[in-house]
LUMLUMDREN-2810 file (N, C-alpha, C; in Angstrom, 1 decimal):
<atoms>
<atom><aa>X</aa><ch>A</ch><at>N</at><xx>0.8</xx><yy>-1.2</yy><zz>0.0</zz></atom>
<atom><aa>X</aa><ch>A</ch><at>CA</at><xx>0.0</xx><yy>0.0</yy><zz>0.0</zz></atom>
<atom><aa>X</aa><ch>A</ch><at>C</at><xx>0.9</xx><yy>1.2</yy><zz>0.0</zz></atom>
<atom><aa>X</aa><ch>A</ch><at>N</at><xx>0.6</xx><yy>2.4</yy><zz>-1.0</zz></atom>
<atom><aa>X</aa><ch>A</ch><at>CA</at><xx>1.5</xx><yy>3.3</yy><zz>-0.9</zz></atom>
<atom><aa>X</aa><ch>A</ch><at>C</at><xx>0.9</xx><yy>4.4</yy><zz>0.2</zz></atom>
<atom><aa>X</aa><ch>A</ch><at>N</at><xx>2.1</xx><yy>5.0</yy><zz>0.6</zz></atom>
<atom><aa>X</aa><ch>A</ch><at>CA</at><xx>1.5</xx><yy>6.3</yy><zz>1.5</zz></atom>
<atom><aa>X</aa><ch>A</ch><at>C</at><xx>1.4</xx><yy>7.7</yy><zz>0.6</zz></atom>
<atom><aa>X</aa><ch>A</ch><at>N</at><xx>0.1</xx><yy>8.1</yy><zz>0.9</zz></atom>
<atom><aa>X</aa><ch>A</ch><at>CA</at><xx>-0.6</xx><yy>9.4</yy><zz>0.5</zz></atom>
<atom><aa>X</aa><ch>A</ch><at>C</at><xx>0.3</xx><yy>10.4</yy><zz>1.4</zz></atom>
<atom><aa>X</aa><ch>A</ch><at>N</at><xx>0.6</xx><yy>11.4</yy><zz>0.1</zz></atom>
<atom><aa>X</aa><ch>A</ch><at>CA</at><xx>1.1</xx><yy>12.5</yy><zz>0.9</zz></atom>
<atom><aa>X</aa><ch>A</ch><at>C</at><xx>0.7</xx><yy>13.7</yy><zz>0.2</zz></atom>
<atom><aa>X</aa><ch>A</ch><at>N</at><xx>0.8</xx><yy>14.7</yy><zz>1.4</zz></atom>
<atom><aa>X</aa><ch>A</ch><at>CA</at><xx>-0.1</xx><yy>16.2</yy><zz>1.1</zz></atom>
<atom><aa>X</aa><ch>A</ch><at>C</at><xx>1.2</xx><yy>17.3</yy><zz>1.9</zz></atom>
<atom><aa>X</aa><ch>A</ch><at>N</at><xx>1.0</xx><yy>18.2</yy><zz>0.5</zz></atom>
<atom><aa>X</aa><ch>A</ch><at>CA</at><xx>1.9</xx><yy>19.5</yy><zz>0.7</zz></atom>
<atom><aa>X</aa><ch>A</ch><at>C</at><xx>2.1</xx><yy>20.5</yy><zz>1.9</zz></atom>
<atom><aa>X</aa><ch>A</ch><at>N</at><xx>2.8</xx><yy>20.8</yy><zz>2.2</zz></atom>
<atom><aa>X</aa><ch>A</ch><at>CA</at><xx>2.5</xx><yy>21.6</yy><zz>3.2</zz></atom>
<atom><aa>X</aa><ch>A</ch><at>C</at><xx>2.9</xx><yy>23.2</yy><zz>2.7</zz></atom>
<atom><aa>X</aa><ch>A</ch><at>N</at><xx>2.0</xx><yy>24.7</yy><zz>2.2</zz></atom>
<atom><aa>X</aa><ch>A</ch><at>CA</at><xx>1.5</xx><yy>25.3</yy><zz>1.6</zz></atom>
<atom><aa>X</aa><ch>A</ch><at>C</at><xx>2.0</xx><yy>26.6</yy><zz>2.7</zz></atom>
<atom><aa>X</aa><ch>A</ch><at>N</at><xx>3.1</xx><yy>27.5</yy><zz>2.3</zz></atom>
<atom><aa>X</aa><ch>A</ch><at>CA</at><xx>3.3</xx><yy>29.0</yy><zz>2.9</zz></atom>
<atom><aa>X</aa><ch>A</ch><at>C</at><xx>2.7</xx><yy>29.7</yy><zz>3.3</zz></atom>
<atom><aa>X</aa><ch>A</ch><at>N</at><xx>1.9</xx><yy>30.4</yy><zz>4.7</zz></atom>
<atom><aa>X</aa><ch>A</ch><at>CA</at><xx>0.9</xx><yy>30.9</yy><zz>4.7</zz></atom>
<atom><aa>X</aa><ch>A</ch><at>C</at><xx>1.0</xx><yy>32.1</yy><zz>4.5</zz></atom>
<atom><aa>X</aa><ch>A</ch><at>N</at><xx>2.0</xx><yy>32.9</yy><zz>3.8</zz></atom>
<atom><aa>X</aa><ch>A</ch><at>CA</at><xx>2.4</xx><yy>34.3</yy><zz>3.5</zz></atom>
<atom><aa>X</aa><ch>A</ch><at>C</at><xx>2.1</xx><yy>34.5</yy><zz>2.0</zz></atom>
<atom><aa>X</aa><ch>A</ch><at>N</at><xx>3.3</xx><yy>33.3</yy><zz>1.4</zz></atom>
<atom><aa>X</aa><ch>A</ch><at>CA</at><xx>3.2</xx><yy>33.5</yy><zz>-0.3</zz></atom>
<atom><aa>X</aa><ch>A</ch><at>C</at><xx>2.8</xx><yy>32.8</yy><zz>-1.0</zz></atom>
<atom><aa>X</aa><ch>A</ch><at>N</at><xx>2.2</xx><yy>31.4</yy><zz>-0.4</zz></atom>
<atom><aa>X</aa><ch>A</ch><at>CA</at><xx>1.5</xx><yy>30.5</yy><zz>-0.5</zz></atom>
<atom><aa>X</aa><ch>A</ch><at>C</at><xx>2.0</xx><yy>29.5</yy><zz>-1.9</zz></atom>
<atom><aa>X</aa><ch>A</ch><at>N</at><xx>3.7</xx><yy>29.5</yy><zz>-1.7</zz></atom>
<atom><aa>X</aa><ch>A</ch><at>CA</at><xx>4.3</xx><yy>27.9</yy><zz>-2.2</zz></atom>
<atom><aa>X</aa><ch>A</ch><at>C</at><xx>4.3</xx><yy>27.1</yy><zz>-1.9</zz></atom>
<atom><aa>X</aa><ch>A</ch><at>N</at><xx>4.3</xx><yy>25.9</yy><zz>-1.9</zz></atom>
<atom><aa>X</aa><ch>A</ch><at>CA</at><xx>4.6</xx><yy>24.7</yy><zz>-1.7</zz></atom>
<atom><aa>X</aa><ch>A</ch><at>C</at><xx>5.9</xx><yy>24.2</yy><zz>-1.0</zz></atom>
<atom><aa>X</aa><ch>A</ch><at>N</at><xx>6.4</xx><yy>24.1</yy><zz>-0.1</zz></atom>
<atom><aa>X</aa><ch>A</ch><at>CA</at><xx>7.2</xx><yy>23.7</yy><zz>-0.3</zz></atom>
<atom><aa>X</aa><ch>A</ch><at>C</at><xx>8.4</xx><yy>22.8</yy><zz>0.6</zz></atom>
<atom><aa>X</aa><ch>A</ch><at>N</at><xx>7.1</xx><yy>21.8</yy><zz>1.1</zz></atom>
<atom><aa>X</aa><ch>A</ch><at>CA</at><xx>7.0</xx><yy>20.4</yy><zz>2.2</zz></atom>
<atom><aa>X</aa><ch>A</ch><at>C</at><xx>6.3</xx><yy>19.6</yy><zz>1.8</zz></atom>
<atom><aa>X</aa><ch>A</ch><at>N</at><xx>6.8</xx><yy>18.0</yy><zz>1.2</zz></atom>
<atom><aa>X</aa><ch>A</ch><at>CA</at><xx>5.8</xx><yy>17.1</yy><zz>1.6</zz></atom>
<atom><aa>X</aa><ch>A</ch><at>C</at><xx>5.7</xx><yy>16.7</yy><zz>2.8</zz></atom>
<atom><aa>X</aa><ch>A</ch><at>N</at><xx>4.5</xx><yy>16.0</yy><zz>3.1</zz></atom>
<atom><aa>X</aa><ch>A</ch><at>CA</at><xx>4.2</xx><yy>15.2</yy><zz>4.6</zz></atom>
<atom><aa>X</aa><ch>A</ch><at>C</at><xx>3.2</xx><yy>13.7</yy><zz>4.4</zz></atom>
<atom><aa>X</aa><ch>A</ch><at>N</at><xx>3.8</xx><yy>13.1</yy><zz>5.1</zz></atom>
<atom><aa>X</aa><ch>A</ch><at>CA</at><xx>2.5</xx><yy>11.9</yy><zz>4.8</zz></atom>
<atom><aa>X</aa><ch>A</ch><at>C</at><xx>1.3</xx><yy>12.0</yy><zz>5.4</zz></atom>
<atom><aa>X</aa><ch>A</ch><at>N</at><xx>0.4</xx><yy>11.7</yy><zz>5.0</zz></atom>
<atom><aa>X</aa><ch>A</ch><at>CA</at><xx>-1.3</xx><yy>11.8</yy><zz>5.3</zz></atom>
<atom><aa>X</aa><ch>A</ch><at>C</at><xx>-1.6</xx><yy>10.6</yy><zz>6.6</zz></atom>
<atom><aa>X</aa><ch>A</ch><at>N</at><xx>-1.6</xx><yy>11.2</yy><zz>7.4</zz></atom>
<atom><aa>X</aa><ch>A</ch><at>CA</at><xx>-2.4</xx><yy>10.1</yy><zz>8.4</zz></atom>
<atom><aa>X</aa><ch>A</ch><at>C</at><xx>-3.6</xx><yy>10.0</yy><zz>9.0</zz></atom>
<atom><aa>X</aa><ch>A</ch><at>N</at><xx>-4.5</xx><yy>8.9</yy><zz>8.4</zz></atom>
<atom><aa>X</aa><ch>A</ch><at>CA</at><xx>-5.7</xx><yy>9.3</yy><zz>8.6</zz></atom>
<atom><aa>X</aa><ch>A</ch><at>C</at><xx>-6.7</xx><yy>9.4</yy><zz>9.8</zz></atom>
<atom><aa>X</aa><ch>A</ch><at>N</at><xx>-5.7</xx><yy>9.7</yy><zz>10.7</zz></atom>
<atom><aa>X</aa><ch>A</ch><at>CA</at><xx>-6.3</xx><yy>9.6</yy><zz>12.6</zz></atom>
<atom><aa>X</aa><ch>A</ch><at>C</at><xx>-5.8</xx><yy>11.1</yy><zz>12.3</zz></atom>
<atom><aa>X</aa><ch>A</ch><at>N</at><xx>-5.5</xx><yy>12.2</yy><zz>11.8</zz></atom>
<atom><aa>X</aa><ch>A</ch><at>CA</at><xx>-5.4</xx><yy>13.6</yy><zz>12.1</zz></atom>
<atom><aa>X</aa><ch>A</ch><at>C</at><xx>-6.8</xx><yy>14.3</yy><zz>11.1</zz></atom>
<atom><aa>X</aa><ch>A</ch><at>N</at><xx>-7.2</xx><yy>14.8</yy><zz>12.0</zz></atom>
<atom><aa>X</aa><ch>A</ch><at>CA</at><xx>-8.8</xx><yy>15.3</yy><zz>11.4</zz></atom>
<atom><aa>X</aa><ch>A</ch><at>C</at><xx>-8.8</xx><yy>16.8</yy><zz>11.1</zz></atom>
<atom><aa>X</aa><ch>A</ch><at>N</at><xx>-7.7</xx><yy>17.7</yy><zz>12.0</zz></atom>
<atom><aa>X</aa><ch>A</ch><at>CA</at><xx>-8.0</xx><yy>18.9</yy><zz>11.1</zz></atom>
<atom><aa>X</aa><ch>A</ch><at>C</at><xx>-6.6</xx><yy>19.0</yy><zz>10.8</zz></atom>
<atom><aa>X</aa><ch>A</ch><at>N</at><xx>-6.5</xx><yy>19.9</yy><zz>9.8</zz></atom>
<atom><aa>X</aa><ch>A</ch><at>CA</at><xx>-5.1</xx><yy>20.4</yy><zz>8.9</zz></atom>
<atom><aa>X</aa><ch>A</ch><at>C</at><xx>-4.1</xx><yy>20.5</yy><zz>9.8</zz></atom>
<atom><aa>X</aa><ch>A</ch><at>N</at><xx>-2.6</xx><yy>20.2</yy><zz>9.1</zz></atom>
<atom><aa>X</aa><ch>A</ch><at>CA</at><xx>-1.2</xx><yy>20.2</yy><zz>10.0</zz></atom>
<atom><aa>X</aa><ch>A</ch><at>C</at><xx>-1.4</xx><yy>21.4</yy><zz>9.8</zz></atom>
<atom><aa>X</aa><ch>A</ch><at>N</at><xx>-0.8</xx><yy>22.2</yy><zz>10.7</zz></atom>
<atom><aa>X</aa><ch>A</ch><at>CA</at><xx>-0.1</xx><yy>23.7</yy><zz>10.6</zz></atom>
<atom><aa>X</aa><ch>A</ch><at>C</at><xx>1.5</xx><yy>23.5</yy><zz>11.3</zz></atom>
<atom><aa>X</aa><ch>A</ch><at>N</at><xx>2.5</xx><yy>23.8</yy><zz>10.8</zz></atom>
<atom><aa>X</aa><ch>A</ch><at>CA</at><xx>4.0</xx><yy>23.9</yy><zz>11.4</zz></atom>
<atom><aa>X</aa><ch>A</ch><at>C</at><xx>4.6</xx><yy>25.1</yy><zz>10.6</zz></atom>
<atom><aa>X</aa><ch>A</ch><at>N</at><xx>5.3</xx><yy>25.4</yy><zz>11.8</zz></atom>
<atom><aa>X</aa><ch>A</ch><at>CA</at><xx>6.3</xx><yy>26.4</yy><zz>11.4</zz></atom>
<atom><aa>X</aa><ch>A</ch><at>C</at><xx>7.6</xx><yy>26.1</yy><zz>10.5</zz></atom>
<atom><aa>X</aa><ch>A</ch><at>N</at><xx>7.6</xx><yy>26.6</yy><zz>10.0</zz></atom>
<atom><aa>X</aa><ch>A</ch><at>CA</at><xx>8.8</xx><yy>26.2</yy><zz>9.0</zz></atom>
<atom><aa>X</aa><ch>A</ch><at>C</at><xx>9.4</xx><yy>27.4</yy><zz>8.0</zz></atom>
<atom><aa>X</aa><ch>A</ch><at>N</at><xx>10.9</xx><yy>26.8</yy><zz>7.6</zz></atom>
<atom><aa>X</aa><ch>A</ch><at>CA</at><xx>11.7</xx><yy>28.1</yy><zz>6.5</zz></atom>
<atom><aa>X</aa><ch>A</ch><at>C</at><xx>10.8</xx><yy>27.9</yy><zz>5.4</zz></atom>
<atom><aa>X</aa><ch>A</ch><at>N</at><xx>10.6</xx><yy>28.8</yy><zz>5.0</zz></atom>
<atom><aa>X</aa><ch>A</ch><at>CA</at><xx>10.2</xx><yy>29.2</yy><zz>3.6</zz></atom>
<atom><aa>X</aa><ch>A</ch><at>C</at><xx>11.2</xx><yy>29.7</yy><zz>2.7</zz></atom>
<atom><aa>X</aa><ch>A</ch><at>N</at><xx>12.4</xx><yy>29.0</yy><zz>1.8</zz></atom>
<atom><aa>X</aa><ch>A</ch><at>CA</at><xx>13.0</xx><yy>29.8</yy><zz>1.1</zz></atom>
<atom><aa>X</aa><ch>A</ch><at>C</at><xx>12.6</xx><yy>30.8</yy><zz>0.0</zz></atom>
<atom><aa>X</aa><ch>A</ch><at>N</at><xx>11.4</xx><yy>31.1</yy><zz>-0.6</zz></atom>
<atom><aa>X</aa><ch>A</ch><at>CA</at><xx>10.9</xx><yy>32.4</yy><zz>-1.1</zz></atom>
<atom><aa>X</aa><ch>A</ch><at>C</at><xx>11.0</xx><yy>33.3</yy><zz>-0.4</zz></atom>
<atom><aa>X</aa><ch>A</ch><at>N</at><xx>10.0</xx><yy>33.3</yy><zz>1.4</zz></atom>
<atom><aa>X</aa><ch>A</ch><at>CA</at><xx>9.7</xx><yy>34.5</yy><zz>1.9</zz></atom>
<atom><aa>X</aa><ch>A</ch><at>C</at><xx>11.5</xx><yy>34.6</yy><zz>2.5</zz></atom>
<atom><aa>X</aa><ch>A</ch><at>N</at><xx>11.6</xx><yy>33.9</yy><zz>2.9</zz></atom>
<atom><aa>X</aa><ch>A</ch><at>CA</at><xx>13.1</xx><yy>33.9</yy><zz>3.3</zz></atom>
<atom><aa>X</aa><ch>A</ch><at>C</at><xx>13.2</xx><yy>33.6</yy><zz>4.7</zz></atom>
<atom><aa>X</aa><ch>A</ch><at>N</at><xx>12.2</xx><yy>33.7</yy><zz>5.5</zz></atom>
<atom><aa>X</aa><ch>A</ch><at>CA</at><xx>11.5</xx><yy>33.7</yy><zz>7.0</zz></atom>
<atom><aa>X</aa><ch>A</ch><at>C</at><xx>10.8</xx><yy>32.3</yy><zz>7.4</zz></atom>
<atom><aa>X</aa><ch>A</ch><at>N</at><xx>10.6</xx><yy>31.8</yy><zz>8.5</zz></atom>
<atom><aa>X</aa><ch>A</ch><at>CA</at><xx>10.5</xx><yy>30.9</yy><zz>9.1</zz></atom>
<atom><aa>X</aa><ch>A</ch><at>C</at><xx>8.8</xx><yy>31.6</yy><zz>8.9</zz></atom>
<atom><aa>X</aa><ch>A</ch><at>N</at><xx>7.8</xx><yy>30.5</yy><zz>8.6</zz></atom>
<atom><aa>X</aa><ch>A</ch><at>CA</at><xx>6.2</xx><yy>31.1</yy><zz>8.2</zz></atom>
<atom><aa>X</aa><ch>A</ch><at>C</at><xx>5.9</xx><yy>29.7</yy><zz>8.6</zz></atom>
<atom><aa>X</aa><ch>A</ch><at>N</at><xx>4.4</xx><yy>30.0</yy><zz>9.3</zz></atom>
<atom><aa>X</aa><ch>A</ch><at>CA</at><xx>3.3</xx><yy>28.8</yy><zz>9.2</zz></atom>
<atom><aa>X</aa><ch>A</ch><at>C</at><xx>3.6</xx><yy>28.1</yy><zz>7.9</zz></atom>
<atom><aa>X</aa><ch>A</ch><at>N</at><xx>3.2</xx><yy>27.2</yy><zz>8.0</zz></atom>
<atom><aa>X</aa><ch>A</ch><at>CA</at><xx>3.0</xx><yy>26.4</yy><zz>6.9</zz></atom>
<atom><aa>X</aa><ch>A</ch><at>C</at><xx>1.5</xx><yy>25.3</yy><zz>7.0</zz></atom>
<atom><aa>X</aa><ch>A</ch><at>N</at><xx>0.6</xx><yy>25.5</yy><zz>6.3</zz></atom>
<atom><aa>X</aa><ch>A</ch><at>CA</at><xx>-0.4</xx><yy>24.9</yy><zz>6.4</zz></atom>
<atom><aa>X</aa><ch>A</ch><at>C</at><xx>-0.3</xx><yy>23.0</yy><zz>5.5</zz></atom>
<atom><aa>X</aa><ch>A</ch><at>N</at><xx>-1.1</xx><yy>22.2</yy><zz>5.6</zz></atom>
<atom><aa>X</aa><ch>A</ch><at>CA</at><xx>-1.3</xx><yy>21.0</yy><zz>4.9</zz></atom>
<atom><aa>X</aa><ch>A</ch><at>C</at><xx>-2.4</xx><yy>22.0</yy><zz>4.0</zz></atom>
<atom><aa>X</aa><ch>A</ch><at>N</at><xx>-2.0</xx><yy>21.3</yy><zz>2.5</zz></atom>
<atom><aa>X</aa><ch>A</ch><at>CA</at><xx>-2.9</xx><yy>21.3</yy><zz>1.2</zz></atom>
<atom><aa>X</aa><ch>A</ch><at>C</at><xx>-3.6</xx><yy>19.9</yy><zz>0.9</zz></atom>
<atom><aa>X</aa><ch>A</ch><at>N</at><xx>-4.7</xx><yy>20.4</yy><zz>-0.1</zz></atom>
<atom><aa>X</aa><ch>A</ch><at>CA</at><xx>-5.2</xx><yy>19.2</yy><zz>-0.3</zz></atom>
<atom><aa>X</aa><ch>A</ch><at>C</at><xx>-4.6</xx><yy>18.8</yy><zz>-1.9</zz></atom>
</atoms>
């Protein structure tokens, strides 16, 4: 079985640019902080669908 994986999406400039794997026991959206090398700054980063 392969693992599903969903993006995790800049919440400033809204790139892409984390994958993550999908676990289906988490019910609402990941949010983590992370580098964003566009904004250049450490920014939320949301799960995409």
């Amino acid at each position: 079985m392969a693992v599903k994986k969903v993006a995790l999406a800049c919440s400033v400039c809204g790139s892409r640019n984390y994958m993550v794997a999908k676990k289906p026991e988490r019910m609402t959206r990941l949010e983590v902080k992370k580098f964003c090398p566009f904004c250049g700054h450490h920014t939320i980063h949301r799960e995409t669908m």
